[in-house]
N, C-alpha and C positions, 0 to 999 in steps of 0.2 A: 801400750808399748810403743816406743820410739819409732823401733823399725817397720810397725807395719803401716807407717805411714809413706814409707816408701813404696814405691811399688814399678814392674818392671813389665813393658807393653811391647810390642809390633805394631807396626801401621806404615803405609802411603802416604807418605802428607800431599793433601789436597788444595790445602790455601794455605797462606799467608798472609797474616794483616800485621802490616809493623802499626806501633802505638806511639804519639807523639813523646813520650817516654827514653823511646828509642828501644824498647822491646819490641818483641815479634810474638804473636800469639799464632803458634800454628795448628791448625787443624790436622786430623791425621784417620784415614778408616783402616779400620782392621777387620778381623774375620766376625770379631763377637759385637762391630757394633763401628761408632765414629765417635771419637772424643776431643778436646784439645788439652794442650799446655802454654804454658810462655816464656819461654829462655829471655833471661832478662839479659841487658845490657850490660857487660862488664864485667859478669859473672864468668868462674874460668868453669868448664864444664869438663866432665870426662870425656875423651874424645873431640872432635872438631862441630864448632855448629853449624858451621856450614854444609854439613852432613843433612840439614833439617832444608832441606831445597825443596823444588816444588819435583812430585815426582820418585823421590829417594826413598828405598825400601827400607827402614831403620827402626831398630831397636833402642827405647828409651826411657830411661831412669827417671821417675820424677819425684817430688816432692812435694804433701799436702799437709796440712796439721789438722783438716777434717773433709771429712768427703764431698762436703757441696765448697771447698774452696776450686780456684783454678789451680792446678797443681803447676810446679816450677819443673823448668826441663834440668836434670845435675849430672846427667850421661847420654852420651849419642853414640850409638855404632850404626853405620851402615853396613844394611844388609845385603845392598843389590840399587846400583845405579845402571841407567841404560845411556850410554852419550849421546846415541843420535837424534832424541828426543829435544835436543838442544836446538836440534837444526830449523833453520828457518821454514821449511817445506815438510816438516815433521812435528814441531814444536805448538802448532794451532789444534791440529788434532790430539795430542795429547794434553792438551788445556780442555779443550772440550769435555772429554771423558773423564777428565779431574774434578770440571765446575757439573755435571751433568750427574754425579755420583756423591757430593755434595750435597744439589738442591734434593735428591732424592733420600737425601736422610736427614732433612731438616724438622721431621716432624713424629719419623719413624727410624728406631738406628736398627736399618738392615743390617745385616752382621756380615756372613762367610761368603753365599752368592754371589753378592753385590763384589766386595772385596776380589771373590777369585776374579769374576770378569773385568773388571778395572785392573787385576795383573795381568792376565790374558791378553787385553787390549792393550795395553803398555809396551809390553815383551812384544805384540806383533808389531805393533809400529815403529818398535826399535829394527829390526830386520827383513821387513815384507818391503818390495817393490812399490809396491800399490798401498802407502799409507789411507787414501781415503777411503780406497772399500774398508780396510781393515777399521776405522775410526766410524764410519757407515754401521758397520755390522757388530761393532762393541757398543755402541751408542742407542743401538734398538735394543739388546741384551739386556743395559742395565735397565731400560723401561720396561723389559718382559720380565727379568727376576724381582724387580720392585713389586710388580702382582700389575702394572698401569696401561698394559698392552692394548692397541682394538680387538675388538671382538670381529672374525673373519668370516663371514656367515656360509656356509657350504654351496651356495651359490651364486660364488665369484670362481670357484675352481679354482686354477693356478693365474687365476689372469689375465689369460689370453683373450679375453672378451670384453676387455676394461671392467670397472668398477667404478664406485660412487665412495668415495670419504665421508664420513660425516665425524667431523673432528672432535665438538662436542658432545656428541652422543659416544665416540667412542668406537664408529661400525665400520665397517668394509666390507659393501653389500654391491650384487650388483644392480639393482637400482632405489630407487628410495632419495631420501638428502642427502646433502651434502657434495663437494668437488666431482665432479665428471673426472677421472683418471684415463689417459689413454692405456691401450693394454701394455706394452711396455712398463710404464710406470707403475701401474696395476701389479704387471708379475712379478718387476723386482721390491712393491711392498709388500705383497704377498711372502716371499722368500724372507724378508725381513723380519716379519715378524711368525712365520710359521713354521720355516724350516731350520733346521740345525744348521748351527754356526759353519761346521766346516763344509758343506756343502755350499753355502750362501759364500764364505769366502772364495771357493772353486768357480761360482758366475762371475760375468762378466758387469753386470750391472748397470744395465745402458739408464741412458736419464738422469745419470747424480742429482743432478740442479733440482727435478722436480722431487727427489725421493727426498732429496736435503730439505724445499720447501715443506714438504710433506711433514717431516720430521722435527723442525724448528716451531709450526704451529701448532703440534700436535702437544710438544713437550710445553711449550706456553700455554696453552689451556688448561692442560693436564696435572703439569710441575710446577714450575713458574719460571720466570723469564734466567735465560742460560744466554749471559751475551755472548761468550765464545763461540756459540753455535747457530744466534743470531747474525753471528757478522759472516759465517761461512756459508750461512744456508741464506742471508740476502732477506729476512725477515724481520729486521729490526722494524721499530716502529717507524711509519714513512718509507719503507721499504714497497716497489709496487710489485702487483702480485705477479710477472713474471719475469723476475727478476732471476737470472739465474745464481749463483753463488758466488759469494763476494771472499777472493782470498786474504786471508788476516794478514799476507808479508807478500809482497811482491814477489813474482815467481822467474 
C-alpha cells in the first residue's frame, strides 16, 4: 500500500551533512533509536526546512518506497527550539552533547535514555548560569546510560584521597594503573560518574580543565574521537597533556 510507505517520526537532529547535490542528509535521535533522512533541494516540504537545524526538536514526514532506502523529508514541524543555544558561550557545549550522542549510537541505536538526556542537557543549557557544569554533567550521563562508564572501585570512597585512572582498563581505583588524580579531581570524577545528576549539578566542580581532560581521553578510547569535545577539553591530537581547556569561540 501507498501509504504506509510514509511514515511519521520525532527526533533531535544531531548532524547535518549537506551533499555536493545541494541536499542535506540529516541525522536525527529519538527515544526508540537514531535514524536519518534527506530533504532534498528544491523540494517544497510541508512546513519550513529550516525547522531541520542542528538542535531542533521536530516532527517529520518522510518518504521511502522500501525500508532499506534513505527516506525523503516531505513535512517538518517543530516541536521545541531553544535560542540560546545559538549563543556563542552556549553553542560549543550543545555541539558537544549533539556529536557525543551520535558517536555513541554509531554501532548500537540506544533509543529513550540516550534521547531523554540529550533533551535534559539541551533544555539546561538553554537556561542554567553555569552551561559547562551542565554540559560536564550531560556529557558523563550519556557515557553512563550508553552502559561505557568506569568502574569506581569501593576504594576511592568519595575522593578525598585521590585516585588512579586507568583509562583503558576502564577503573577508578585508588591505586593500581593508570593517571595519579589529585583528590579534587578525584571527587568531582567520582560525583560524575556516581552520583545523580541533580546533586552533581548542585556541586561546585572545582578542576573543570582536568575533569574535561579526563573526560575527552576517556570518550577516545572508549567511543571514538568527539572533536567538539576535543577542542573544549584541549585533547586533540598534539594537544599536551596539561593543557587545560581550549574554548571553541572566544569568550
Amino acid at each position: 500500500m501507498a501509504g504506509s510507505r510514509y511514515r511519521v517520526r520525532d527526533g533531535i537532529v544531531v548532524r547535518r551533512a549537506p551533499l555536493p547535490s545541494g541536499d542535506v542528509v540529516v541525522t536525527l535521535l529519538s527515544e526508540d533509536g537514531k535514524w536519518r533522512a534527506v530533504a532534498r533541494k528544491g523540494r517544497l516540504l510541508g512546513g519550513n526546512p529550516g525547522r531541520l537545524s542542528l538542535f531542533h526538536d521536530v516532527r517529520v514526514q518522510t518518504y521511502a518506497r522500501r525500508d532499506d532506502d534513505l527516506a525523503v523529508v516531505t513535512q517538518v514541524t517543530l516541536r521545541g527550539a531553544l535560542a540560546r543555544l545559538a549563543d556563542p558561550d552556549v553553542y560549543p557545549y550543545a555541539h558537544l552533547l549533539a556529536e557525543l550522542a551520535d558517536r555513541l549510537t554509531v554501532d548500537v541505536h540506544h533509543g529513550e535514555p540516550l534521547h531523554a538526556w540529550l533533551a535534559s542537557g539541551l533544555r539546561g543549557l538553554d537556561v542554567d548560569d553555569d552551561p559547562e557544569r551542565v554540559a560536564l554533567v550531560h556529557a558523563w550521563m550519556l557515557v553512563r546510560v550508553a552502559g561505557l562508564a568506569p568502574d569506581v572501585h569501593a576504594d576511592v570512597g568519595d575522593g578525598a584521597g585521590g585516585a588512579r585512572f586507568d583509562v583503558p582498563g576502564g577503573r577508578l581505583a585508588a591505586d593500581g594503573e593508570g593517571v595519579a588524580l589529585a583528590p579534587d579531581v578525584a571527587s568531582g570524577l567520582v560525583r560524575l560518574v556516581v552520583d545523580r545528576p541533580r546533586a552533581t549539578l548542585a556541586a561546585p566542580l572545582p578542576e573543570r580543565p582536568a575533569l574535561w581532560r579526563a573526560l575527552g581521553r576517556y570518550v577516545a578510547w572508549h567511543v571514538d574521537r568527539v572533536k567538539s569535545l576535543e577542542a573544549i577539553a584541549g585533547t586533540a591530537p598534539g594537544a599536551g597533556p596539561d593543557r587545560g581547556p581550549r574554548p571553541a569561540v572566544p569568550r
